[in-house]
Structures are given as structure tokens and as C-alpha cells.
MARLODO-126346 format. One record per residue: x, z, y of N, C-alpha, C in turn. Coordinates in Angstrom, 1 decimal, m for minus. Layout:
BEGIN
SITE     nu     nw     nv    cau    caw    cav     cu     cw     cv
SITE      X      Z      Y      X      Z      Y      X      Z      Y
...
END
This chain:
BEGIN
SITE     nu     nw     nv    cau    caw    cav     cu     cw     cv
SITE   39.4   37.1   14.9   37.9   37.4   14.8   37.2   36.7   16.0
SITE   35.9   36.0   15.6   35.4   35.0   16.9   34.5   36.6   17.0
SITE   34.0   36.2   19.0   33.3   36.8   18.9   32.1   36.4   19.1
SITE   30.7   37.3   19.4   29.3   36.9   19.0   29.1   35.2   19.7
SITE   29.4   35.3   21.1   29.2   33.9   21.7   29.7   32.6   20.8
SITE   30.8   32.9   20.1   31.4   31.8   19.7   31.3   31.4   18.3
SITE   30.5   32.8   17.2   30.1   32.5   16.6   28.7   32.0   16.5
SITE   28.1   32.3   17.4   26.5   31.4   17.6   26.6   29.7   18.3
SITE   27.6   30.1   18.9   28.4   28.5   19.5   28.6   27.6   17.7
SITE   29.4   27.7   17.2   29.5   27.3   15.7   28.5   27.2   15.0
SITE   27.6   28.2   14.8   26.7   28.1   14.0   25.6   26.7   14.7
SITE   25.2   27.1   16.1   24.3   26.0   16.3   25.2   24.7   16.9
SITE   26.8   24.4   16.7   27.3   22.8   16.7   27.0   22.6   14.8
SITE   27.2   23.3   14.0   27.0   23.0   12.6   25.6   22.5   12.3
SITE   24.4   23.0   12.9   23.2   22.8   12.5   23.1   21.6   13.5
SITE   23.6   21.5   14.6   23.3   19.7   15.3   23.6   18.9   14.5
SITE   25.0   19.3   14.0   25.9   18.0   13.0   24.8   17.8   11.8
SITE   24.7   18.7   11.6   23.6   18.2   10.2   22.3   17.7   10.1
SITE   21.7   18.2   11.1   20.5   17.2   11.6   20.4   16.2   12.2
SITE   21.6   16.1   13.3   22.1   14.5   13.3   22.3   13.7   12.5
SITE   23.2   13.7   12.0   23.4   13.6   10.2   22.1   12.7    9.7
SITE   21.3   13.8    9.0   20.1   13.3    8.8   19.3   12.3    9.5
SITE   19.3   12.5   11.1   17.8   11.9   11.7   19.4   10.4   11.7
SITE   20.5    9.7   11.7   21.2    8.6   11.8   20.6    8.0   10.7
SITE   21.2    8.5    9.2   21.1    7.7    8.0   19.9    7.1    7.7
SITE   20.0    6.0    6.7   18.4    5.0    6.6   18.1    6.1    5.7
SITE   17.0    6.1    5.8   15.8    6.6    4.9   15.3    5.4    4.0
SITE   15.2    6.4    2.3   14.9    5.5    1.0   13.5    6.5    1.0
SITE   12.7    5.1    0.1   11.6    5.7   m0.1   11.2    5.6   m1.2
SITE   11.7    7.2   m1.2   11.7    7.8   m2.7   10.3    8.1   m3.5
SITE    9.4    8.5   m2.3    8.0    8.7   m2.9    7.0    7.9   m3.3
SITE    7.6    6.3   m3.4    7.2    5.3   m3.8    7.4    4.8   m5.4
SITE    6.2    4.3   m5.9    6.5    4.6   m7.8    7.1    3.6   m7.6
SITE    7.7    3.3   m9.1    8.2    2.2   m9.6    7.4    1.0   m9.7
SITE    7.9   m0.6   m9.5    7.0   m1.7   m9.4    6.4   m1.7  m10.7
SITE    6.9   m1.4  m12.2    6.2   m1.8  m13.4    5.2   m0.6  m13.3
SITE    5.0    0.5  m12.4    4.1    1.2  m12.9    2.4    0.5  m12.5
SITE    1.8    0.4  m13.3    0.2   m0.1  m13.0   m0.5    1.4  m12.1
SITE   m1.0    0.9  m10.6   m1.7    1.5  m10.3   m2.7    2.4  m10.7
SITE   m2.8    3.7  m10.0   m3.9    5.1  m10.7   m5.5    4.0  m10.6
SITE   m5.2    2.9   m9.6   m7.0    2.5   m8.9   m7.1    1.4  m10.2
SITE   m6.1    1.1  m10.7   m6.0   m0.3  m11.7   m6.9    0.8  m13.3
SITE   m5.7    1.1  m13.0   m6.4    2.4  m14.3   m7.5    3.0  m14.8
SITE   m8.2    3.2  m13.5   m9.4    3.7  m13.7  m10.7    2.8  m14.1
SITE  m10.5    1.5  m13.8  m11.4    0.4  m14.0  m10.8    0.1  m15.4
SITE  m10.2    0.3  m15.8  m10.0    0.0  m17.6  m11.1    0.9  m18.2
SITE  m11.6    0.0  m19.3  m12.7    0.6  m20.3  m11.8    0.7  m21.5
SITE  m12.3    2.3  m21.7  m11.3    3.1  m23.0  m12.2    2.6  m24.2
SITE  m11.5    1.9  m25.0  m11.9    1.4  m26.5  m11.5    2.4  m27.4
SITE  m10.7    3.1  m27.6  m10.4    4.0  m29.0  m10.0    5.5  m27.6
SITE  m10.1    6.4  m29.1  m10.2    7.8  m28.1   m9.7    8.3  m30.3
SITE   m9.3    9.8  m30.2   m8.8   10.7  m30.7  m10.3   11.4  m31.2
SITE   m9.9   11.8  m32.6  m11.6   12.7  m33.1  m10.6   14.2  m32.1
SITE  m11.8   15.1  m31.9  m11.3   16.1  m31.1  m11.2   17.6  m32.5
SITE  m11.6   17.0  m33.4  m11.5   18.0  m34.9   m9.9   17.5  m35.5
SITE   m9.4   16.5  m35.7   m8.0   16.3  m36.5   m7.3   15.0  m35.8
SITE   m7.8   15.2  m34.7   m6.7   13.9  m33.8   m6.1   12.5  m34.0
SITE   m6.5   12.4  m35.4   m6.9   11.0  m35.9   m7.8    9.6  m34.4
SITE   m7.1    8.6  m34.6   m7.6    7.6  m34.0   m9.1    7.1  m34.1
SITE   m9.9    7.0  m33.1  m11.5    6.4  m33.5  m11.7    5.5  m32.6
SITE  m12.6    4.6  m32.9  m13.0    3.5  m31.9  m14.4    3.9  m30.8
SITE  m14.6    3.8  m29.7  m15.6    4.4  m29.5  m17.1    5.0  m30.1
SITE  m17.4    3.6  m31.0  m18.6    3.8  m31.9  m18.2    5.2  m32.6
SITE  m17.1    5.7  m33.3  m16.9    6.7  m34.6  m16.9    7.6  m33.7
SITE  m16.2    7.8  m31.9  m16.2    8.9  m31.4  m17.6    9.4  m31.0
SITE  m18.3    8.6  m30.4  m19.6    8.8  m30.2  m20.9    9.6  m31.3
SITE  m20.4    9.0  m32.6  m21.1    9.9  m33.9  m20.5   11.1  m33.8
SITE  m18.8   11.0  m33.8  m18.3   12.7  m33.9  m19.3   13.5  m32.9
SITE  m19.1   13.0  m31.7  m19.5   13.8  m30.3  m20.7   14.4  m30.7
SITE  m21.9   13.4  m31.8  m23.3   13.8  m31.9  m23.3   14.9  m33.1
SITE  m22.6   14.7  m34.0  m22.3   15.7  m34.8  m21.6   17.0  m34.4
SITE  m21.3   17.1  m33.4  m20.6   18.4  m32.8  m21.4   18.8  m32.2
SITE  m22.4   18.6  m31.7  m23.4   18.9  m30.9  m24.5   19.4  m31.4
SITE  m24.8   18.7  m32.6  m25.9   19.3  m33.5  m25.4   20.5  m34.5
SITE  m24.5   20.5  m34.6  m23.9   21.5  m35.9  m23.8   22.8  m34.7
SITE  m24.0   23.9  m35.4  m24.1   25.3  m34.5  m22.4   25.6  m34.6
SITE  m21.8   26.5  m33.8  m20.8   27.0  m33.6  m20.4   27.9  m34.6
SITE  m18.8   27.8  m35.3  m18.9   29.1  m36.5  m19.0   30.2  m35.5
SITE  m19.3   31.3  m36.4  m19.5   32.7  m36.3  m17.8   33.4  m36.7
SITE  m17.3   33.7  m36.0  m16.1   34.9  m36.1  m16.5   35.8  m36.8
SITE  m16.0   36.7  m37.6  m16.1   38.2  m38.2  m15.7   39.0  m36.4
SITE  m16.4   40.4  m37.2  m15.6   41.1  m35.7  m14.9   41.3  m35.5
SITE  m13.9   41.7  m36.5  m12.1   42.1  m36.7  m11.7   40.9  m35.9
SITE  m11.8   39.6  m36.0  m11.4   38.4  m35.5  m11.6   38.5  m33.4
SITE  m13.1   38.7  m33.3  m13.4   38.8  m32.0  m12.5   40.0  m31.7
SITE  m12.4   41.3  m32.0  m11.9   41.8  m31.3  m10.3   41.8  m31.0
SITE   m9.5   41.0  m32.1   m8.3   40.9  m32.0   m8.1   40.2  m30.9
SITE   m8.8   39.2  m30.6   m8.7   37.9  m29.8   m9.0   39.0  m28.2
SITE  m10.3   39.9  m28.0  m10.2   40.7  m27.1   m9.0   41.6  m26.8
SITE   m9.0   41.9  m27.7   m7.0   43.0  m27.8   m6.1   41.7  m26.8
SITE   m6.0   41.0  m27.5   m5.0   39.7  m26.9   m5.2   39.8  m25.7
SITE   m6.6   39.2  m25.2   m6.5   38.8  m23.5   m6.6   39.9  m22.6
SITE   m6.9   41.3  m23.4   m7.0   42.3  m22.7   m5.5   42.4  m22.3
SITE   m4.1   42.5  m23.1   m3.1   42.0  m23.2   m2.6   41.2  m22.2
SITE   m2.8   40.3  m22.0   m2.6   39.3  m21.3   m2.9   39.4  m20.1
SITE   m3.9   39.6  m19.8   m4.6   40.6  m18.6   m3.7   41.4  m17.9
SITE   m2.9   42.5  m18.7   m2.3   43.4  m18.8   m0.9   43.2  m17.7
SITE   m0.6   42.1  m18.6    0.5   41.8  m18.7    0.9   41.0  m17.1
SITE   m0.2   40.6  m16.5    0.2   39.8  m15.7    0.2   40.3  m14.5
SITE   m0.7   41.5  m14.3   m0.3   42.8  m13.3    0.7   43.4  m13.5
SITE    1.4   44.2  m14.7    2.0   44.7  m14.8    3.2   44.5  m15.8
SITE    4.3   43.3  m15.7    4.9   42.3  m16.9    5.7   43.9  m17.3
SITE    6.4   44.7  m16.4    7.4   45.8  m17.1    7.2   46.6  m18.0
SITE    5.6   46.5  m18.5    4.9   47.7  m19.4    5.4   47.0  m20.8
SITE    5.7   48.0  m21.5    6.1   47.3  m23.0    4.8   47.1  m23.9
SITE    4.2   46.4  m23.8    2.6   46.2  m24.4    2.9   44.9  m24.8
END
């Protein structure tokens, strides 16, 4: 049985060895992307020619996205029944619930 001195003696030669360890070996630099990746700043200066309709995800060229976008805008929002709204309220009330209290069987 070590006693306290010699087990704090051990514990702090084990934590030198390993931080020595560490601060010796080369450092790789891992937080650096890959060379094929095209820069975020490259990226941003690209002009987007085709974009997704946001109704059935189908491919559009900017001109067809731009009509969708104007047609979504002018068309009113459907109307839910209330049975619908309030289920959807049950739900997040739910959810709500759930995230204070996950052990409740709800």
C-alpha cells in the first residue's frame, strides 16, 4: 500500500510524462481543410443560376424561381380547419412538455 505522499508523488510524475509527451511531439494541422476544398470567400462571389421550386423541389433556373417566389407571395396562405390547428397545438404543447419534463409519459 503507497502512502498519500507517494501516491500524489505518482500521480503528478504521470501527468508531467504526458504533458511532456505532448508539448515534444510535432504538431499536425488538423484544423486546416483539405487543398481541393474551394474556399467559403471563393464561394460566396459565385452567382447561383438554378435554385429548387420551394413547393416540389424540382430544379429551376433563376428566371422560373423568381415567378414561383412572385406567385407565393401573391396567393393567400391556406386556411387549416380547427381540428388541424389544434392538433398541431396539442403537439407543441407536447413538446414543450417534454423538454422540461422528458420522464412524464405524455
Amino acid at each position: 500500500m503507497l502512502s498519500k505522499r507517494q501516491q500524489l508523488f505518482m500521480i503528478g510524475l504521470g501527468t508531467s510524462l504526458i504533458m511532456g509527451s505532448t508539448l515534444l511531439l510535432p504538431k499536425i494541422a488538423l484544423s486546416l481543410p483539405p487543398i481541393t476544398e474551394i474556399p467559403e470567400e471563393v464561394l460566396r462571389t459565385e452567382i447561383i443560376t438554378s435554385a429548387r421550386s420551394p413547393i416540389d423541389g424540382k430544379l429551376l433556373t433563376a428566371a422560373q424561381y423568381a415567378e414561383v417566389q412572385i406567385q407565393l407571395q401573391d396567393s393567400p396562405p391556406l386556411k387549416l380547419s380547427p381540428k388541424v390547428r389544434e392538433t398541431i397545438f396539442l403537439l407543441r404543447l407536447r413538446q414543450l412538455i417534454r423538454t422540461f419534463a422528458p420522464f412524464l409519459p405524455i
